[in-house]
N, C-alpha and C positions, 0 to 999 in steps of 0.2 A: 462627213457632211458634204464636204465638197465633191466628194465619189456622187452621192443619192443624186447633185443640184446635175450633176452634166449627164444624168443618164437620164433616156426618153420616158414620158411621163407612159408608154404602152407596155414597156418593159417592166418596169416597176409595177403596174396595175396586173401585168400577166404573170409575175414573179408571185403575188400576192393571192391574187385566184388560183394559182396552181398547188402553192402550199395550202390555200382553205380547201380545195379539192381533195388533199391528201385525208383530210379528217372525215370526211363523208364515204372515203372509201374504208363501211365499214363491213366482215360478217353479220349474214342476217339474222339473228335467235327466227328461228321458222317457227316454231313451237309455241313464240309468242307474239307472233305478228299476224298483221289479217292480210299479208301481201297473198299467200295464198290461198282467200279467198276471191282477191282481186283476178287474181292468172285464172282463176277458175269462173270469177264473173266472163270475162273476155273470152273464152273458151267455148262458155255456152251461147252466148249471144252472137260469136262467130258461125256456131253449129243452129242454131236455130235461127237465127235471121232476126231476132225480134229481143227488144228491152226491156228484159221481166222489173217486175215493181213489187213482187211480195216476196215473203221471207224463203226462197226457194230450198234454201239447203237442213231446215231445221226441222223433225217431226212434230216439234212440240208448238210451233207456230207457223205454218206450213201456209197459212191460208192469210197471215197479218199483212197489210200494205206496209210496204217497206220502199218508199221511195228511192231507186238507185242513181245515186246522188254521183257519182261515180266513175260511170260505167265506162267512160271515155279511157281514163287511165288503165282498165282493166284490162281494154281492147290492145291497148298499147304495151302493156306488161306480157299479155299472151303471148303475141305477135311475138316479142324480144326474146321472149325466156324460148320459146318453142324455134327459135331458129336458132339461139346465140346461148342461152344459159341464162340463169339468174344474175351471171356477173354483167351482166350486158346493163341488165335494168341497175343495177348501182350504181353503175359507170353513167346511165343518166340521167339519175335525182342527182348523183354529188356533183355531175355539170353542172344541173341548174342551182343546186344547193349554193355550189358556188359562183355559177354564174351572177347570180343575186346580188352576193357579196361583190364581187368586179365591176357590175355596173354601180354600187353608190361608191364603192374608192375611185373609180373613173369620173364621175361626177364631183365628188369633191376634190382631186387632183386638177380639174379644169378649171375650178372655180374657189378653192382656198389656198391650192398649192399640197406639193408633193410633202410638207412637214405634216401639216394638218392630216393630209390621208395616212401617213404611216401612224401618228400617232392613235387614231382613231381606230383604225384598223387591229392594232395590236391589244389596242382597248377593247374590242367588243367580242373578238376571237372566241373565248369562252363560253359567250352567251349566242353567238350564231352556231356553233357548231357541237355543241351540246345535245341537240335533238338533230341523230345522225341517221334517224332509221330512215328504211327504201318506203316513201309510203308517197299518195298523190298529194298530200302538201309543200312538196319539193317546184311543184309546180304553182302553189299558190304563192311560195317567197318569190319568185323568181318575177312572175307578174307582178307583185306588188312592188316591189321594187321598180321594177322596168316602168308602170305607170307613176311612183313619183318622182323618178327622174326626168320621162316627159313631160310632169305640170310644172316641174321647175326651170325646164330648160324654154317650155311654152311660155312660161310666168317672165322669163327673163328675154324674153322676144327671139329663142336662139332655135327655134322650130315656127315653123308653120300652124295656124290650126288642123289646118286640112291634115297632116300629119298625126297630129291628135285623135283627131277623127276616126282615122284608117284604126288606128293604132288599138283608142279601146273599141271600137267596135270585134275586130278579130279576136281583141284578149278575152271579151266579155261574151263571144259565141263558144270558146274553145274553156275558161274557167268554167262557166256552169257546167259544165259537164265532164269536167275531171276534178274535181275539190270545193267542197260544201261554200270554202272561202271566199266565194267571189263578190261577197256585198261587200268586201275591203274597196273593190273599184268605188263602190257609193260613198262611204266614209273619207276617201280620199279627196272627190271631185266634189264633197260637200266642205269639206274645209279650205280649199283652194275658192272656192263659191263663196265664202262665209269671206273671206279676204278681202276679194276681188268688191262684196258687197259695203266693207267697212272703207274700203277706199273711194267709195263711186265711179268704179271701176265699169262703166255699164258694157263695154265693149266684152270687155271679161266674160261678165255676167253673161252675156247672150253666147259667147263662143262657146261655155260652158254648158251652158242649157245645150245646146247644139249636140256637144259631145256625151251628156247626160243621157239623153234620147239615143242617140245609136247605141249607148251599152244598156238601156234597159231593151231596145229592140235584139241583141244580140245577146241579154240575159235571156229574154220569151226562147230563142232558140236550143230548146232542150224537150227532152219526149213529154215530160210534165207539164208542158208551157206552164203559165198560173203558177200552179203548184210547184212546178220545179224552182221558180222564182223566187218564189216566197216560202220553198223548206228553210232556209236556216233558221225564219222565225218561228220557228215549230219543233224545230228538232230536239232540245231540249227540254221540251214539257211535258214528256214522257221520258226522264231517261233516269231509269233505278236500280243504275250499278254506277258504284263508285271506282272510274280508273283515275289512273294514275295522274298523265295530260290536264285531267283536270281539277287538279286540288290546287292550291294556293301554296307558294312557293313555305310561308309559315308551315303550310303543314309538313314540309319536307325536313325543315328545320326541327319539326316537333320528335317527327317517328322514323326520319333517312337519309341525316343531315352527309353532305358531299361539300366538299370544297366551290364547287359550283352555286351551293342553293347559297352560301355565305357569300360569294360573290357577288350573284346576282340581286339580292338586297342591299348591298354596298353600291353597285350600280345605281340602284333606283337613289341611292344620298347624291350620289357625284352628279349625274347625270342632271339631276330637280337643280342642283346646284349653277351647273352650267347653264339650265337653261334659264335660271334669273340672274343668271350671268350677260347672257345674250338680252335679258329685258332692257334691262339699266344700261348696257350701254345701247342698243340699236331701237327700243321703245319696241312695238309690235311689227315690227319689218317687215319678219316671218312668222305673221298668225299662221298662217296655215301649215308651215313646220311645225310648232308649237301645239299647234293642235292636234295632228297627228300624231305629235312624241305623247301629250296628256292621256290621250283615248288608249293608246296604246301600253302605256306605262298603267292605268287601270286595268285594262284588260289582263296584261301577266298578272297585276295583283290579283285577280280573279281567277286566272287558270295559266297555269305554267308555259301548257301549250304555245303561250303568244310571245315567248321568250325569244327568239329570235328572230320574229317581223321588231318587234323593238328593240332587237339589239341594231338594226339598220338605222332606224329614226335619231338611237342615241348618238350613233355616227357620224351622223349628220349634225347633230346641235351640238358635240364635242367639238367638230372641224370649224363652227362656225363661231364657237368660243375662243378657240386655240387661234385661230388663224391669225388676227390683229395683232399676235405675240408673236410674230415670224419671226420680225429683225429683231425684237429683242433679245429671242433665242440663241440666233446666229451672234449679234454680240458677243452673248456671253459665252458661246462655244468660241469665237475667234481668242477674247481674253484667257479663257481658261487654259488654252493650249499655249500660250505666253507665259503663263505663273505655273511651273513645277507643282506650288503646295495646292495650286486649286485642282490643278492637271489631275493629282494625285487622289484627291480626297473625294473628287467627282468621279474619277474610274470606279472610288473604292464605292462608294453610295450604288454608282449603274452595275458594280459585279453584284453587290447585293440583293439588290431588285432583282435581279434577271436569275440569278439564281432559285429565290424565291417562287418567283414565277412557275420556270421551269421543274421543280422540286413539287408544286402542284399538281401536275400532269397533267394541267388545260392546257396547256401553251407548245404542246408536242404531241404529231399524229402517229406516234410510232408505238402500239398497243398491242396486246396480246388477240383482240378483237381487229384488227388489220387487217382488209383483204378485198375479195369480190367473190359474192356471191352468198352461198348458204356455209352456216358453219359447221364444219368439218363431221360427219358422224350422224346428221340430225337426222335424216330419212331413214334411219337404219330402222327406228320399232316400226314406221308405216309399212315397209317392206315386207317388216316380220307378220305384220296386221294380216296384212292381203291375201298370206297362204292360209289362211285360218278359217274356219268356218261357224260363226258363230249364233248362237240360237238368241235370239231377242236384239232390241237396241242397244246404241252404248250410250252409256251416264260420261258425260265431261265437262272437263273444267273450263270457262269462261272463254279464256287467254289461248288456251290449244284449238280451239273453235277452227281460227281459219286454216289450221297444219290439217286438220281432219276433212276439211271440205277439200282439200286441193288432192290429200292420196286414194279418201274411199268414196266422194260423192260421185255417181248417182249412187252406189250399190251399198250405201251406206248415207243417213243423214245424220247431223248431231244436236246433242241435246239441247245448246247452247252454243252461241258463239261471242268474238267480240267487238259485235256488234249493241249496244245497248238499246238506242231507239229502233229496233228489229222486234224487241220484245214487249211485251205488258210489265209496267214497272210493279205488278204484284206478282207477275211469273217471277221477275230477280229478285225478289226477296222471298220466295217461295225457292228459288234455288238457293240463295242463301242457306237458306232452316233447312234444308234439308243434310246437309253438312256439318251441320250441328245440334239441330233436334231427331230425335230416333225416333219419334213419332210419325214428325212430317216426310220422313226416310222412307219409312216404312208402307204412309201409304203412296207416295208418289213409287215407290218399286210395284207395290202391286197392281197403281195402273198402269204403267208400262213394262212392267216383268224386264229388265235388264238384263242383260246377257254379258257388255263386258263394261269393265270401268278404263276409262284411257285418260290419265291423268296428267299432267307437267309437274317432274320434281321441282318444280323452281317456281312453283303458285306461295306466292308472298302472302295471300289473306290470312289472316287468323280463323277464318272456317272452311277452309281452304286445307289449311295443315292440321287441323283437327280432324277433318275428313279422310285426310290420309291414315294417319294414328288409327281411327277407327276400323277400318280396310284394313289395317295390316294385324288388327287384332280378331278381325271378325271371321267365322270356321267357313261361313257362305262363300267366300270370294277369296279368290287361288292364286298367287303372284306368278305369273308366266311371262314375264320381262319387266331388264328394269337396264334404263344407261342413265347418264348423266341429263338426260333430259326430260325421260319419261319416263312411267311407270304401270304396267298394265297388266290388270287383276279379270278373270272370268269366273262364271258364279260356277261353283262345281254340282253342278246336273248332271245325270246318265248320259246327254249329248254331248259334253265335253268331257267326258270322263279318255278318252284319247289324248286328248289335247293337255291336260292334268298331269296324265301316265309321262307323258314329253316332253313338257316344257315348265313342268312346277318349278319355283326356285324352292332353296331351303331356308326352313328359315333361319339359321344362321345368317344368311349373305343380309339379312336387315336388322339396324339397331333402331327400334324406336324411342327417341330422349325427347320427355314434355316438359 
């Protein structure tokens, strides 16, 4: 304890972000991410000069407004992967990933003390670094962070407005246009506003207004103006595929339970806890942290997705619970190391703990998925795709969408992507049944006569794996590769009857178990 008190509060802060750094350096699953769709937004948009807005890469909705919400990070993904490699772009979400993380332990080590930050810190671990994928919301924690550290450090008179000012104005021109997320800046400066108004704070009030206007004039800054502004409250009202991001932590519990989703509702007990902990004794100090933790702690209840902007906030209302118990702490650390039998039974309780912890495998970034870039293997069927010549479109699964636009678009579109609000929510449920009714199969093939099916072994849906089942029983469609990631059947036509002759598998090499 005495080691932590004499070392500088930047070292410690930079000890802490380098090890949350380590978690975010992870392998990318390509096959189920939409980063390369992004690398291939920014591609086109480099090559053509201009910021398409419809569903460019898909046959089956080619012509749908598709607002690209986006497109900034796409620009920015291109850029990196096409000079440096995909390990380049991990290397800078998991900066900002953890950059995030750095600036609210740098925050609260300024202002609770370095007990307060470790403990916190080691508290939330699990729930910031959980959602490790390369995608543009590594830029929406980072901002969001970074602006409620400036209302708190403005709130506490330790910034300038003018500073504020600069501050979300740049964030609020450079978020709308890499991550759907940017109305967090509005939720944030309206609870700091809602504060400032319980106090009659009118100074506030107006500095605020002040600052509210340059990031709604810095939100208009986007190809949509309007529209681009006001997508997040849209996005949603068409959207008729069920991922993952956005189910309810219960439901994880119900159908995919992890050490993580049990944690992360135990959070939500501790956390509510601490924070009527901070009522009773400070009354509403910190409405506007409090308010921030409440929306936020809704919000993951509603969609998992938001599990790590709240794992910051609970950071914060832990430090600010913890901190009053400093010297108590230290007391009882001074006593303890005085009495052998407490010395003894307090190691034995903290090897316990930490054991436990660590036995979880949230609390250590050292994983078989470890690394930078794409994971080992994964481009091998696009490679294989590309020498082939195939008669018709391909049928694909959901989740492969963006793997398929980054190796064959233009000279190939795909069926689907995973993209949800890109389609008509009765197209996804019409690609649902087709997966599982042989009806809807039937006539959705004969309007676009298919030529090959390109699938992901690792599609979780339940019509999803019954589709496959199906395919691998059906005499029409020919298995001509298969790895650990994909799976790729052509219909056997006299135009592939070469390609049959070459690369059929047997089917021995497949067991299908229902």
């Amino acid at each position: 304890m005495q080691m932590v008190k004499k070392l500088p509060l930047w070292f410690i802060v930079g000890l802490l972000t380098i090890f949350y750094f380590l978690f975010f350096c992870r392998l990318t699953l390509f096959t189920a991410s939409d980063l390369g769709r992004h690398v291939t937004n920014g591609r086109v948009i480099l090559e053509t000069g201009k910021i398409f807005d419809t569903n460019l890469y898909s046959y089956t909705a080619q012509n749908r407004h598709a607002p690209n919400h986006h497109w900034l990070f796409g620009v920015i993904a291109y850029v990196l992967e096409k000079n440096s490699g995909f390990g380049s772009i991990t290397l800078l979400t998991a900066s900002l990933y953890a950059g995030a993380a750095g600036v609210i332990f740098w925050y609260i080590g300024t202002k609770y003390g370095k007990l307060s930050m470790l403990v916190s810190s080691i508290f939330i671990l699990p729930l910031m670094t959980d959602r490790a994928e390369v995608r543009p919301e590594a830029f929406s924690i980072f901002f969001f962070a970074l602006e409620v550290v400036l209302l708190l450090l403005w709130q506490e008179k330790r910034i300038r407005p003018l500073y504020l000012e600069i501050a979300f104005f740049l964030i609020a021109c450079l978020w709308v246009n890499i991550h759907i997320f940017f109305f967090m800046t509005f939720i944030s400066l309206g609870c700091f506003g809602l504060q400032a108004l319980k106090e009659k704070n009118w100074l506030q009030v107006r500095e605020l207004m002040i600052v509210g206007m340059l990031a709604i004039i810095g939100t208009l800054c986007n190809p949509l103006f309007i529209e681009g502004a006001l997508y997040p409250t849209q996005i949603l009202q068409e959207y008729g595929y069920p991922i993952a991001e956005n189910q309810t932590p219960y439901f994880f519990l119900r159908y995919y339970t992890t050490n993580f989703h049990w944690y992360l509702v135990g959070t939500f007990i501790i956390s509510i806890i601490a924070g009527l902990f901070l009522i009773r004794r400070n009354g509403f100090k910190h409405t506007a942290l409090l308010l921030l933790f409440c929306i936020f702690l809704a919000f993951t209840n509603k969609l998992i997705r938001f599990s790590n902007f709240y794992s910051l906030l609970v950071a914060l209302i832990l430090a600010s619970a913890v901190a009053p118990y400093r010297d108590t702490f230290s007391r009882f650390i001074k006593k303890a190391s005085q009495d052998t039998l407490v010395l003894s039974g307090t190691s034995l309780v903290l090897f316990i703990l930490v054991s436990l912890l660590f036995s979880s495998g949230m609390f250590l970034p050292f994983t078989p998925a470890m690394g930078l870039g794409l994971s080992p293997g994964i481009n091998t069927s696009a490679e294989f795709f590309k020498q082939l010549t195939i008669q018709g479109p391909i049928f694909n699964n959901f989740d492969i969408g963006g793997y398929l636009i980054y190796h064959l678009y233009p000279k190939y579109q795909v069926y689907v992507d995973n993209r949800a609000e890109a389609y008509p929510a009765a197209f996804l449920e019409e690609y649902k049944a087709t997966q599982t009714d042989p009806v809807v199969w039937q006539k959705i093939d004969a309007q676009y006569h298919f030529g090959a099916i390109y699938f992901s072994r690792l599609e979780r849906t339940e019509w999803g794996q019954q589709f496959l089942v199906t395919t691998f029983k059906s005499k029409e469609w020919v298995p001509i590769y298969v790895d650990d990631y994909t799976v790729i059947f052509i219909r056997d036509i006299p135009e592939h009857a070469e390609i049959i002759k070459k690369y059929r598998l047997p089917d021995e090499l497949f067991r299908v178990t229902e």
